[in-house]
VMD Tcl script that draws the C-alpha trace (Angstrom):
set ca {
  {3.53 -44.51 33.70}
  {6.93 -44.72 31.73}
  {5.19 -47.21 29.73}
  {2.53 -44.52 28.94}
  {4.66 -41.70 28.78}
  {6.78 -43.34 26.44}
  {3.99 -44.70 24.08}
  {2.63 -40.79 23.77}
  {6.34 -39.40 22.93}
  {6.41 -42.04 20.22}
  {3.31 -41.53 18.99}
  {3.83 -37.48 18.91}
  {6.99 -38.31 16.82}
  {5.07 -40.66 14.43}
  {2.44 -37.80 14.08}
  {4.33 -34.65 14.13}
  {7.67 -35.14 12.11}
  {6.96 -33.05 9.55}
  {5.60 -30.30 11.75}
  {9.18 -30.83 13.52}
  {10.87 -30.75 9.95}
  {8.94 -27.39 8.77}
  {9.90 -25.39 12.55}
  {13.68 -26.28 11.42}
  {13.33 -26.10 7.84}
  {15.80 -24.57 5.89}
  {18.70 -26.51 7.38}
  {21.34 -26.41 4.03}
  {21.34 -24.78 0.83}
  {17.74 -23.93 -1.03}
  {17.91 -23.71 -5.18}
  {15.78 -22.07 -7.22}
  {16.11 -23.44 -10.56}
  {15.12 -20.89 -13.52}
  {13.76 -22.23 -16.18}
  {14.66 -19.48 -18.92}
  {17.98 -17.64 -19.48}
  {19.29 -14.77 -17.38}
  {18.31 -11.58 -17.80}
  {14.29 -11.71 -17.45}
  {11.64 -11.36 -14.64}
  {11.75 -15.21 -13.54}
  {15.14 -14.48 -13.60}
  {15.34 -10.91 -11.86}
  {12.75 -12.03 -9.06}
  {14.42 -15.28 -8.23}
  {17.20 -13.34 -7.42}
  {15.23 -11.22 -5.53}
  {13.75 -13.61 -3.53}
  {16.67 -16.37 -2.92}
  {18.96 -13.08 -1.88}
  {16.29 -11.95 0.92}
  {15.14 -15.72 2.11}
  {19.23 -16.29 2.66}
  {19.21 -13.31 4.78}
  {16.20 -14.16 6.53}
  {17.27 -18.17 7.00}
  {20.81 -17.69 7.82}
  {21.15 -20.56 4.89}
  {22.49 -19.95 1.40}
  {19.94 -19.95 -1.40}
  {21.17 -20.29 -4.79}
  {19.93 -19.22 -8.13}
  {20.22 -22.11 -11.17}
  {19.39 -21.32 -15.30}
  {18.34 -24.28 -16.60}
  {16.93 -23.20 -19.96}
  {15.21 -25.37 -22.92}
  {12.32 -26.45 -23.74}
  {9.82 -23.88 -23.18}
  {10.46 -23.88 -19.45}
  {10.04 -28.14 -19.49}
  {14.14 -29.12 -18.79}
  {14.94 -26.97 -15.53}
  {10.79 -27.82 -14.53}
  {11.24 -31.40 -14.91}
  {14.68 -31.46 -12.91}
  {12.42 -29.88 -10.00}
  {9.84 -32.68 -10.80}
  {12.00 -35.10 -10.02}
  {13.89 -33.70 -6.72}
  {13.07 -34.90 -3.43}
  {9.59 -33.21 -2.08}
  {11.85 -31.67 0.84}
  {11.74 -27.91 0.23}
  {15.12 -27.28 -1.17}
  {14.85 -27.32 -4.67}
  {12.12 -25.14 -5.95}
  {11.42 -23.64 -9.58}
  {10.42 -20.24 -10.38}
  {7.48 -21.40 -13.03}
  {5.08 -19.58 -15.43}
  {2.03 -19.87 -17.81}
  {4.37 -22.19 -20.20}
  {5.79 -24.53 -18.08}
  {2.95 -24.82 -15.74}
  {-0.27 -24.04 -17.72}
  {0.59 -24.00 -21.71}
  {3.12 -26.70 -22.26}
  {0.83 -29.79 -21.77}
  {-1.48 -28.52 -24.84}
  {1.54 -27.46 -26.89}
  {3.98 -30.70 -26.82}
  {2.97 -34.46 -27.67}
  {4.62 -35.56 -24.83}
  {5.64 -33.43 -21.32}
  {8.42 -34.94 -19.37}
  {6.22 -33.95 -15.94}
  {2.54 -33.43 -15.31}
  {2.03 -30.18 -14.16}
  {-0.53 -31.29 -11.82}
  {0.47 -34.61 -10.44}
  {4.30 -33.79 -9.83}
  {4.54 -30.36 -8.41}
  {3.03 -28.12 -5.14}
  {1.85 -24.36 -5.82}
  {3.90 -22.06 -3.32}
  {3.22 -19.30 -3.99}
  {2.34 -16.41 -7.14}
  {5.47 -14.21 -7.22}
  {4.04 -11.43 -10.40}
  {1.84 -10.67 -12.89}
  {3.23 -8.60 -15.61}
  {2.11 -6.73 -18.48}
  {3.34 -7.09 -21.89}
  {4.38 -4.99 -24.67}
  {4.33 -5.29 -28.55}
  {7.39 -3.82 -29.72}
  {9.09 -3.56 -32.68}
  {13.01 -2.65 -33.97}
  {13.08 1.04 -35.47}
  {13.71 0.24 -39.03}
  {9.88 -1.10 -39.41}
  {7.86 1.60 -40.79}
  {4.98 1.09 -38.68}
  {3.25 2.92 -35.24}
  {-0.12 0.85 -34.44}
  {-1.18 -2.22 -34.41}
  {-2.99 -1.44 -37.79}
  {-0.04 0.46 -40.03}
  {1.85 -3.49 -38.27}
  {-1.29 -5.38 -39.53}
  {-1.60 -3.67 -43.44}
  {2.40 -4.50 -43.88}
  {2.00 -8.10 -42.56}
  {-0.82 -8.46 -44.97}
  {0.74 -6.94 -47.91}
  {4.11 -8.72 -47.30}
  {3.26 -12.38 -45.54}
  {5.96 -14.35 -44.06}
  {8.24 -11.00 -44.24}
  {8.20 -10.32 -40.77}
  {9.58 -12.23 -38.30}
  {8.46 -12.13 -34.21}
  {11.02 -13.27 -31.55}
  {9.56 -14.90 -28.31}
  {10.88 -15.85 -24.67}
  {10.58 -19.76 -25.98}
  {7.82 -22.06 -26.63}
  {5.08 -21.83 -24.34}
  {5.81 -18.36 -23.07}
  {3.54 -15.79 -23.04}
  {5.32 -13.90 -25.82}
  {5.41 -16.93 -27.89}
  {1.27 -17.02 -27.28}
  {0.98 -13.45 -27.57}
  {2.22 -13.87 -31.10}
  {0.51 -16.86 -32.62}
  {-3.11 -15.50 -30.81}
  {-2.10 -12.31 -32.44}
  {-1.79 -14.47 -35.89}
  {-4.58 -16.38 -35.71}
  {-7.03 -13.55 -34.51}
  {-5.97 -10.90 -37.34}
  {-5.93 -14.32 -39.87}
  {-1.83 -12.95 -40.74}
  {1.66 -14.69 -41.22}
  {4.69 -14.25 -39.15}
  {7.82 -16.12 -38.53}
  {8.03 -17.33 -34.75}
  {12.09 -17.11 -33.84}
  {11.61 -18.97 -30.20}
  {14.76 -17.91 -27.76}
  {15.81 -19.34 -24.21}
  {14.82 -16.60 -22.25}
  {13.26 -12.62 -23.17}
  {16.19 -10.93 -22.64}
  {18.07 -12.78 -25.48}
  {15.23 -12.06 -27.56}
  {15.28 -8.57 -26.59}
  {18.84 -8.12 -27.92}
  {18.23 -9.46 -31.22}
  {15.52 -8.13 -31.85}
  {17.61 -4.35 -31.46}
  {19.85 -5.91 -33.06}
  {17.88 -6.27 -35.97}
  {18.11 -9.75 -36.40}
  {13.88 -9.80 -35.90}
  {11.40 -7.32 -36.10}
  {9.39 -7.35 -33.29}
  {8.42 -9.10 -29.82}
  {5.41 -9.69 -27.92}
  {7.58 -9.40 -24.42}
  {7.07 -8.52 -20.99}
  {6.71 -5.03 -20.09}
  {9.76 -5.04 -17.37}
  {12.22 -6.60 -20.03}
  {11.38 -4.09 -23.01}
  {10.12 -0.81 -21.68}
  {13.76 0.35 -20.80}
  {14.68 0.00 -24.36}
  {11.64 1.49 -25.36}
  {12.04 4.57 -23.14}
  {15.98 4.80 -24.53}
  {14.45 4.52 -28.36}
  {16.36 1.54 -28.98}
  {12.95 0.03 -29.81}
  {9.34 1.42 -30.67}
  {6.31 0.53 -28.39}
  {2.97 -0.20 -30.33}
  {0.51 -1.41 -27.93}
  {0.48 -3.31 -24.57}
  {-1.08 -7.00 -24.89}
  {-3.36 -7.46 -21.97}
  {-6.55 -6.68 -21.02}
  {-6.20 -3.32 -19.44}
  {-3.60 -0.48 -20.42}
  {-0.24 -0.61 -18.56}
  {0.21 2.55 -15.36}
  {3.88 1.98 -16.79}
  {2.81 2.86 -20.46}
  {0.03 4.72 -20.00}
  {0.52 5.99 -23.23}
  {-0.01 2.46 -25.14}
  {-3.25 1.64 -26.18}
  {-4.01 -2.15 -25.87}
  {-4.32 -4.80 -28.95}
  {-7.58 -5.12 -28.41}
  {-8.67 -1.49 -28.35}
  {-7.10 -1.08 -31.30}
  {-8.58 -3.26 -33.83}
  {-7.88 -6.77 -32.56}
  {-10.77 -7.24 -30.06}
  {-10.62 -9.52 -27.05}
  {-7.18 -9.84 -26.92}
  {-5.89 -10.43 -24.07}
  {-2.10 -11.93 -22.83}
  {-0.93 -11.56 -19.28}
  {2.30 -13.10 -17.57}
  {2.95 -14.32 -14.13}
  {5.80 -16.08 -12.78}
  {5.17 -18.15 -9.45}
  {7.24 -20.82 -7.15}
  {6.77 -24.03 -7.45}
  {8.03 -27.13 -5.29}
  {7.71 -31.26 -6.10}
  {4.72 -32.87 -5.26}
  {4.79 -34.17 -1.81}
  {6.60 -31.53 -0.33}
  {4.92 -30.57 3.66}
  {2.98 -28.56 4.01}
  {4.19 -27.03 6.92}
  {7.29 -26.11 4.72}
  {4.70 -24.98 1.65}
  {3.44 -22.67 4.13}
  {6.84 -21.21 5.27}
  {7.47 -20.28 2.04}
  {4.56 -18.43 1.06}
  {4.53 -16.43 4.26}
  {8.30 -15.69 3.28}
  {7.80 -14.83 -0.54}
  {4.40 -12.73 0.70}
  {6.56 -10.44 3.30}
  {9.28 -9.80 0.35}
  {7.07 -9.40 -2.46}
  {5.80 -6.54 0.01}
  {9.10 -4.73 0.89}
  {9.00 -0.77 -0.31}
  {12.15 -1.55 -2.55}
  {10.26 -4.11 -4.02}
  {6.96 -2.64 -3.91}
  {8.12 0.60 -6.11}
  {10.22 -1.38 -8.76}
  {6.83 -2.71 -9.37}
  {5.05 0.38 -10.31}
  {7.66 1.45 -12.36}
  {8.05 -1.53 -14.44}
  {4.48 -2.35 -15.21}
  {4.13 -5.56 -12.44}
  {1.47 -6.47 -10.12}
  {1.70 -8.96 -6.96}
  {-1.70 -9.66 -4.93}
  {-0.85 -11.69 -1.69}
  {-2.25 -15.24 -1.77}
  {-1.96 -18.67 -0.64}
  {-0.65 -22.16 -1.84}
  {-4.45 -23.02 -2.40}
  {-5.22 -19.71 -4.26}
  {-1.99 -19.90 -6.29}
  {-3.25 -23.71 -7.06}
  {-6.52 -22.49 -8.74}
  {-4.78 -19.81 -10.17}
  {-2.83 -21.70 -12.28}
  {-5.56 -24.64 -12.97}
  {-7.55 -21.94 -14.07}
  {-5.03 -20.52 -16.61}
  {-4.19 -23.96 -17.57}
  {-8.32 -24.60 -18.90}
  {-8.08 -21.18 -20.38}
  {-5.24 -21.55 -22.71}
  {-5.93 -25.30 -23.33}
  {-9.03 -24.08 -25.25}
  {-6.89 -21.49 -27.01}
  {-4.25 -23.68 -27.79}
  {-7.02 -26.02 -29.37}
  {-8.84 -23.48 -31.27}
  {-5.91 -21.80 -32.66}
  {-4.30 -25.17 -33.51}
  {-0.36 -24.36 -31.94}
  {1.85 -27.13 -31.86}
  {5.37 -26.80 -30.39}
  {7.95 -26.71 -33.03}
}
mol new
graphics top color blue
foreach p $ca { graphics top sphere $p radius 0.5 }
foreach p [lrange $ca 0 end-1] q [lrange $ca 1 end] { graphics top cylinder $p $q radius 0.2 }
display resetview
């Protein structure tokens, strides 16, 4: 009987240990590497998130910038942590769906070496442009970039994000010239471009709109598909002259490859009960976001599906990372 009972214990353990592992997981310090600058929504949200999961866990979760790259330097240092659950990376459509099209060679595969968690946002985006330029549609923006190519200048997020996209799409669809000024993050975009230093931005709707709103910089149109419940106001690019175009951003959590499941699963059902908190819920609305509840597997689709999408935009429009 010892002999049996024994044999089962030890076969339970050799079955089970990462069901064991999961039921105790977080036992130390969780990062969530950023891989943009402070200051935007990968940023705002990890925040979000890592302050709420510490309260929840009892365990400190801590918030890391590692900008460069187009999202591909603080990605690849999550690539290549242990597949335990406590290092994670807040990704989005560059580092996880663009980036492989764009650069010759990708430190990671975005398939092979990471785990979907979980979809955090989707947010809309806004063209915007700095006060001085004399133009209020997409049309008056189109007649001065044809009359004056290579005059303007655009400032994106950094390679691969949906800014930097939003602009060359916008380029190659209206056949016009403008200078792509990549930064490490929206938000430092953002401030040069009221600075003056560019003249306008394909950004997210959350990062621009309050500068908008304070007339620091003019909205023109929103860039997705539908208009924007924040900006009702905005036509999109596509209803106004530029038709089927369509840019939308999302931001998501990813962990390595390899990582339990059991744990996977923990942290979706954590990320899906903040993402659904009233505070949270209402910042939302306001700032022109959306987050529909899903699962590792949907979030998995979700992003293999964006990744065919823009590989055959990427081809067609011929982009190549700088």
């Amino acid at each position: 009987m010892r002999i049996r009972l024994c044999g089962a214990l030890l076969l339970m353990a050799t079955l089970f240990p990462a069901t064991l592992a999961a039921q105790a997981y977080p036992t130390k310090t969780v990062r969530i590497v950023v891989p943009v600058a402070t200051g935007g929504i990968a940023d705002y949200y990890s925040r979000v998130i890592g302050a709420r999961l510490s309260e929840s866990w009892g365990q400190p979760v801590v918030v890391e910038n590692r900008a460069g790259g187009g999202g591909n330097i603080g990605a690849d240092v999550v690539a290549k942590s242990a597949p335990d659950g406590y290092t994670l990376v807040m990704g989005f459509v560059g580092s996880h769906a663009v980036n492989q099209f764009l650069f010759a060679k990708m430190p990671y595969d975005t398939l092979r070496d990471f785990v979907a968690v979980a979809m955090v946002i989707e947010a809309d985006g806004i063209l915007a442009v700095h006060p001085s330029v004399p133009v209020n549609s997409v049309q008056e923006l189109l007649a001065l970039a044809r009359a004056k190519p290579g005059s303007l200048s655009y400032a994106s997020g950094g390679i691969g994000t949906a800014s930097h996209l939003a602009g060359e799409l916008f380029k190659s669809m209206t056949k016009t010239f403008m200078v792509h000024i990549p930064y490490r993050g929206n938000a430092p975009a953002i401030a040069d471009l009221i600075g003056g230093q560019t003249q306008l931005t394909f950004a997210t709707l959350p990062t621009a709109i309050p500068h908008v709103r304070a007339g620091k910089l003019k909205g023109i149109a929103v860039i997705g598909s539908t208009r924007s419940a924040a900006a009702p106001q905005l036509p999109t690019i596509a209803e106004s002259g530029v038709p089927g175009f369509a840019v939308n951003n999302w931001i998501g959590l990813f962990a390595p490859a390899g990582t339990p499941p059991e744990v996977v699963r923990k942290l979706n059902a954590e990320v899906m009960r903040i993402m659904q908190l009233p505070e949270i819920t209402r910042r939302m609305e306001v700032e022109g976001e959306r987050h529909t509840p899903n699962t590792p597997e949907q979030f998995a689709q979700f992003v293999r599906d964006e990744a065919a999408k823009w590989g055959k935009v990427v081809k067609a429009a011929g982009l190549k990372a700088e």
